[in-house]
N, C-alpha and C positions, 0 to 999 in steps of 0.2 A: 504493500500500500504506500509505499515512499512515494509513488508517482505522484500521486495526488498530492501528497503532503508537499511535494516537492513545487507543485505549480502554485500554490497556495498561500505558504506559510513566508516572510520576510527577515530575514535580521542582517540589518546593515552596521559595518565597523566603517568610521569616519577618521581618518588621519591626516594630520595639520602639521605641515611639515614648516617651520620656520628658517629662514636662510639669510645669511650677512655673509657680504664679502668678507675675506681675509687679506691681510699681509703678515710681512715677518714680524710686524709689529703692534698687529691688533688679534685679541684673543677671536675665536672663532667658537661661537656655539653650538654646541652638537645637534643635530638633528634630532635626536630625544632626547632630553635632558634628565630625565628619571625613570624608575619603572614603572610603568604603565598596567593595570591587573582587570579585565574587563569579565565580571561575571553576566551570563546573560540565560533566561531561564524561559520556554513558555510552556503555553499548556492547549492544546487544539482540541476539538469536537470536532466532527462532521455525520449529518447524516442524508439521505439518499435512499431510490428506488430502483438502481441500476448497478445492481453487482456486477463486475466483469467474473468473478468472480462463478457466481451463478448463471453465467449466459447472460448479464444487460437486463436479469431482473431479481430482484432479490436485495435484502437489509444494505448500505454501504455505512452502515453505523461503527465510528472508527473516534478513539482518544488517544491523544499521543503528547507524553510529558518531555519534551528538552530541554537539556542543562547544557552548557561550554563554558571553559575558562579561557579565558582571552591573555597571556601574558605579551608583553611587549618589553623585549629588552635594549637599553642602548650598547653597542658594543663602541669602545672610543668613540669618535667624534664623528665619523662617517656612518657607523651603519649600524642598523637595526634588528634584531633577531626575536620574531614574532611566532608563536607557539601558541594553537588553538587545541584545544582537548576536551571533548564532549560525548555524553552519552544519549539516547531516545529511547524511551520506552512506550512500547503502545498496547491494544488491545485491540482488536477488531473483530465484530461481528459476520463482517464480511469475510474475511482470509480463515476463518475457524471451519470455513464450509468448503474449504479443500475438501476434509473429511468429515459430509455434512450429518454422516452415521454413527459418529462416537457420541454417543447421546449421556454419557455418564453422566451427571452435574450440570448437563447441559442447561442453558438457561437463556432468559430474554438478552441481547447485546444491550447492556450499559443498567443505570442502575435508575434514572431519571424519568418518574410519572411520566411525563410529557410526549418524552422519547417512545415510551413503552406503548402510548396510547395510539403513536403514529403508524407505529408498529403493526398494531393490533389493525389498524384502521386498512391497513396496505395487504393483509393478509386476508383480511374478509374478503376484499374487492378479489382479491386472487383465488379465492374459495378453498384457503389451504386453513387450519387451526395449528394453535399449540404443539400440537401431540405429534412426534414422530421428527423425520427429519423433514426440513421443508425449506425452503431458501430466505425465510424473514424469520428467523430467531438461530440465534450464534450456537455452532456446535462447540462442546469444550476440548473440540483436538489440540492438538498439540500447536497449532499456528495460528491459534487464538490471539497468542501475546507474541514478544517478542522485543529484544534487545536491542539496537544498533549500536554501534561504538565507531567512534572516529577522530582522528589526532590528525595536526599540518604544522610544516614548520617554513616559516618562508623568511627569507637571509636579505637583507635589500641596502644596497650601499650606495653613496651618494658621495658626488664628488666635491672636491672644496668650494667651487665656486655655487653649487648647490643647483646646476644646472643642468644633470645630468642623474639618472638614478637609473639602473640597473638590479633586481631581484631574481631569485629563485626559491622553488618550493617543492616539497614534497608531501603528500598525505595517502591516506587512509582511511577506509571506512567496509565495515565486516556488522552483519548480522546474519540470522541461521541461514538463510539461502543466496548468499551474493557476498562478494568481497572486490574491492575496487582499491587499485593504487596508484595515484596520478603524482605528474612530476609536468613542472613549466616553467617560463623562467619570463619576463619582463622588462621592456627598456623604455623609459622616458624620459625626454627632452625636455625644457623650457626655456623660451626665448622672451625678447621683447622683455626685458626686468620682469620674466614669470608674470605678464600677462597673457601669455600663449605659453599653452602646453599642446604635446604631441605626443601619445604611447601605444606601444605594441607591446602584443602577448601571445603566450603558444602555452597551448595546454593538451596533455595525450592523459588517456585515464585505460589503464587495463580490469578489465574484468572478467569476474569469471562467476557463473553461476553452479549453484548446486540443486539441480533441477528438480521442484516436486513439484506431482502434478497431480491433477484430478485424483482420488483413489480408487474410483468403479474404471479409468481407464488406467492406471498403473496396475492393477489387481489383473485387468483382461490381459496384459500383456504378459506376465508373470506365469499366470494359473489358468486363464481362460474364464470359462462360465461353471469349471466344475471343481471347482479348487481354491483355495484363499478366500478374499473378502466375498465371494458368493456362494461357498457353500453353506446350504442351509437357509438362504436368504429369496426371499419369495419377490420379482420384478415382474410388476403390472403392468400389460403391455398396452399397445393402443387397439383400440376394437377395432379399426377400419382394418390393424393387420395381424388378425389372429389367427396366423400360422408364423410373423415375423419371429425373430430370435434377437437378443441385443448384440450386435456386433460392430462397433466402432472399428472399422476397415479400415480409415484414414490414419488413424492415431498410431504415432512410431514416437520411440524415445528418442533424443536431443542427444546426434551423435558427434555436434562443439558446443560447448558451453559458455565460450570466450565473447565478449564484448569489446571493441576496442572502439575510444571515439579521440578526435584528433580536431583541437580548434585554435583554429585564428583571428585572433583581436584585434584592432585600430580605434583609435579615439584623439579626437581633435578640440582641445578645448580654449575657448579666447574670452578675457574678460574683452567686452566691448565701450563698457562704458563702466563713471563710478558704480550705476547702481545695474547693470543689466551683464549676466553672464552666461554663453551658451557653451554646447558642446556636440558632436552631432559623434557616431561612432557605429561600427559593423565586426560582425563575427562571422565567419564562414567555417561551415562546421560539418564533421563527417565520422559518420557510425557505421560499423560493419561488425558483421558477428550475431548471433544472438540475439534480438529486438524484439520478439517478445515474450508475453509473460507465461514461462512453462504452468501454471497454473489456473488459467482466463479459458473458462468453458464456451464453446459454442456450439448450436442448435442450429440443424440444416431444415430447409421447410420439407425437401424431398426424400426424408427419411422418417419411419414411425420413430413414435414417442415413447420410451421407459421408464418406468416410477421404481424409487424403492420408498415408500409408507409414501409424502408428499413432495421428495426431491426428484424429479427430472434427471434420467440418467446423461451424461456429457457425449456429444456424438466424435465430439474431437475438442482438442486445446486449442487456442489462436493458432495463425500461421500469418507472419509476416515475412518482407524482404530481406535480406540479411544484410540491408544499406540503407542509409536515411541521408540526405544532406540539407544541411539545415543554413538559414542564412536572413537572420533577425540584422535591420539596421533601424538606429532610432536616433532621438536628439530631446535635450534635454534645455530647459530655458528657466535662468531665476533672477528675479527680478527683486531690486532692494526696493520697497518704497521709502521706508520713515524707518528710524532705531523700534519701531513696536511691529511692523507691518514685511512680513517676505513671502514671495508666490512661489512655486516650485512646482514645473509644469515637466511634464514626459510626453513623449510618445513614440510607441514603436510596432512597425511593421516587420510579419516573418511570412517568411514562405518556404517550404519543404517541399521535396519531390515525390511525398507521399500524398502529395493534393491537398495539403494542409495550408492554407494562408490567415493572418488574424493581425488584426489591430489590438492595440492597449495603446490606453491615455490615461494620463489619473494626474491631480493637480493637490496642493497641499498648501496649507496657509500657516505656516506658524506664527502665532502673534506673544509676545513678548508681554510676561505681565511684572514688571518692574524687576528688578535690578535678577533677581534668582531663577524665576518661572517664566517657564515656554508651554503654552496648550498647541497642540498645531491636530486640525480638521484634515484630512484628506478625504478623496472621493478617487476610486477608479474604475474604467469602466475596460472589459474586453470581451471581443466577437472574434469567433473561427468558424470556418467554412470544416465541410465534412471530408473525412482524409475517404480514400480511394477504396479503402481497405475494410470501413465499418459498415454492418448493418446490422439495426436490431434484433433482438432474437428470434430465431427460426423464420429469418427473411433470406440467410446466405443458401446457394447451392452447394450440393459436395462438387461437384464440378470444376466448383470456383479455386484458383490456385492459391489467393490469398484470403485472409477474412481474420473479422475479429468482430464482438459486438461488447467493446471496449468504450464509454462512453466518451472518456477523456478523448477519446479520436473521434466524436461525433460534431456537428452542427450547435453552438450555443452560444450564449451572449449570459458574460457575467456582472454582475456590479461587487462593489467590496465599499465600506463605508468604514471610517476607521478616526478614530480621537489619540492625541497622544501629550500626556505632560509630562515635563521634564524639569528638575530640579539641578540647578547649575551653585557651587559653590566656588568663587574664582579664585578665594582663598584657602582652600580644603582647610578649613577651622575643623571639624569633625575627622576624628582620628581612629584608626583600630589598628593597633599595635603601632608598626613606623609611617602605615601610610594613611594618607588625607584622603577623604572623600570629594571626588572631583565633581561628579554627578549624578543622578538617576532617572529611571525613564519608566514611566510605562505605559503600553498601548494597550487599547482594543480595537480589534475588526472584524464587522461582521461578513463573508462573504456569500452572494446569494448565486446560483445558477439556472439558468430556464430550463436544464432539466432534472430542475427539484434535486440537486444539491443544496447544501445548505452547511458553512461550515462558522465557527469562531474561533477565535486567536487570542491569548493575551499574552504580551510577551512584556519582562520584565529585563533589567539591564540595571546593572551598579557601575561605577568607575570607580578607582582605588588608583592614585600617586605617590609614588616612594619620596 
């Protein structure tokens, strides 16, 4: 479920780099002058009626807690050595229904009247109840919950006249079924007394999947219909074809499991005037391997239908291309009005060769409430066109070479509405142990989707100066 999380959820690190000429005879300030300790923590909901999961229909009821420790250190006077280290913890009602049969303890996904009512309300319309397995209430398998861990360490050295900076980085990130380790490295300019900057980036991320999958079609592959998770087990089949037998023909195990994606950055940034600042920038980006979810069920309309108690048997996993190239450019505009008053405007267009194109725009007002406090309002809105590759459940043919009924790859228009105050100490007067409290932060955002997603976010942030 990262995917989601991943389109979703925000946390931005802001660094302010200060620079003075030098000679042999004027001291030169380092580029960080202290350690820097950025703890940043949130906590997401979502829920939805289009499990990918379950075929594009079924609970997407998902809570996910992240924590990171942001360290920044100065090494001498030139450079920087920055250390992120963070853990996520989730739950989901959706990904428990790999194996939507383990019914031990099994229970409603999440703990929240409201949620539960939705629940309840989405199951009737589908004429499935409580009892048994059924794709709106969480099975307690094993991929219910789940861990992520992730650590980066990025090296960034700047040159004396402070016009030139050069980084590199390494990281990580590993949970039960995927493990990813990227390495990239960065070069930026500035001209014009650092009112023009210029920078490029390269970033390669290896991955490799540990592929689980559906378990009625891991089980056929294994044991058949007379052996493993189906012996003993009673599947209801469709009346139009009773003499059919369940046999998922298409479905073969993921014989690479590797991932590789490869991107290139550029970004042009010019203040124009005192108070108006732009920047316009592009990524061109390229994934092969593995792309999609060895676990994302699909329903063909030209095949009978399988029950076991009220789950829908899987006629096969997603199939996609084993290439994407992706290629988002946008531009960014802010605008000073007054010491109380700042605009902060986006926007960006992508397009994929998977038939995927979308806009995002989203604008932000932080207003300044005397000398400590920042409230700042945002609003964003984004629209995608439908990728190549989606269709609802039980609209794909088996015929077809690709398919998914993956919402995230569907047709939709999102809004996000989101508040954010911030507390600024430009003295760090507040202490805990040797370091000052520089600031604090916290948001809320609601975000909504047109097809009945519906997620929230609150994300909390400390700073800490040595």
């Amino acid at each position: 479920m990262k995917f989601k999380l991943l389109g979703i959820m925000f946390i931005f690190l802001i660094q302010n780099i200060v620079a003075q000429e030098t000679t042999n005879n004027t001291y030169q300030k380092k580029v960080l002058e202290s350690i820097e300790v950025d703890i940043l923590m949130s906590y997401y909901a979502q829920d939805g009626i289009h499990s990918s999961v379950a075929g594009g229909d079924g609970t997407e009821e998902l809570t996910d807690f992240t924590s990171s420790i942001i360290i920044s250190l100065p090494i001498k006077n030139n450079d920087v050595l920055t250390v992120d280290i963070g853990i996520s913890a989730y739950t989901s009602a959706s990904s428990s229904n790999i194996n939507p049969f383990d019914r031990s303890g099994a229970s409603k996904g999440g703990d929240d009247d409201d949620d539960e009512e939705d629940d309840d309300k989405f199951a009737i319309e589908k004429g499935v109840d409580e009892g048994g397995a059924n794709p709106w209430y969480a099975s307690s398998g094993a991929s219910m919950s789940d861990v992520l861990v992730h650590g980066s360490a990025n090296y960034a050295h700047s040159s004396e006249d402070r016009n030139t900076i050069v980084s590199g980085n390494i990281g990580f990130s590993t949970e039960y079924d995927y493990f990813s380790i990227g390495v990239g490295g960065a070069y930026t300019k500035l001209f014009n007394q650092q009112n023009t900057e210029l920078s490029f980036k390269a970033q390669i991320y290896f991955d490799k999947w540990r592929s689980i999958y559906p378990t009625e079609l891991d089980s056929y592959i294994e044991d058949g219909l007379d052996g493993g998770f189906f012996e003993g087990v009673d599947i209801i089949g469709d009346p139009n074809f009773p003499d059919a037998v369940y046999a998922p023909s298409h479905f073969t195990l993921n014989s690479d499991e590797h991932r590789n994606s490869y991107a290139l950055s550029a970004s042009f940034s010019q203040i124009l005037t005192k108070n108006i600042q732009a920047s316009v920038f592009f990524d061109v980006i390229m994934q092969e391997g593995l792309l999609s979810t060895p676990y994302h069920r699909v329903y063909f309309a030209d095949k009978p239908d399988f029950f076991i108690e009220q789950f829908q048997l899987a006629d096969d996993n997603e199939n996609l291309p084993t290439s994407r190239f992706k290629l988002p450019i946008g531009t960014r505009f802010n605008f000073y009005l007054n010491e109380h008053f700042v605009i902060r405007t986006y926007y960006r267009y992508y397009y994929d060769d998977w038939g995927v194109t979308a806009h995002t725009a989203s604008i932000e007002l932080p207003i300044k409430l005397g000398q400590k406090f920042t409230i700042s309002p945002m609003y964003r809105f984004y629209t995608q066109t439908e990728a190549d590759y989606f269709a609802p459940k039980e609209v794909h043919l088996s015929t077809e070479k690709y398919y998914t009924s993956d919402y995230d790859l569907s047709a939709f228009d999102a809004n996000q509405y989101g508040i954010g105050l911030k507390y600024t100490d430009i003295f760090t007067k507040a202490k805990i142990w040797k370091f000052g409290l520089k600031n604090i932060e916290l948001r809320y955002n609601h975000y909504q989707r047109s097809n009945d997603l519906n997620a929230d976010i609150v994300t909390f942030g400390i700073k800490f100066v040595d």
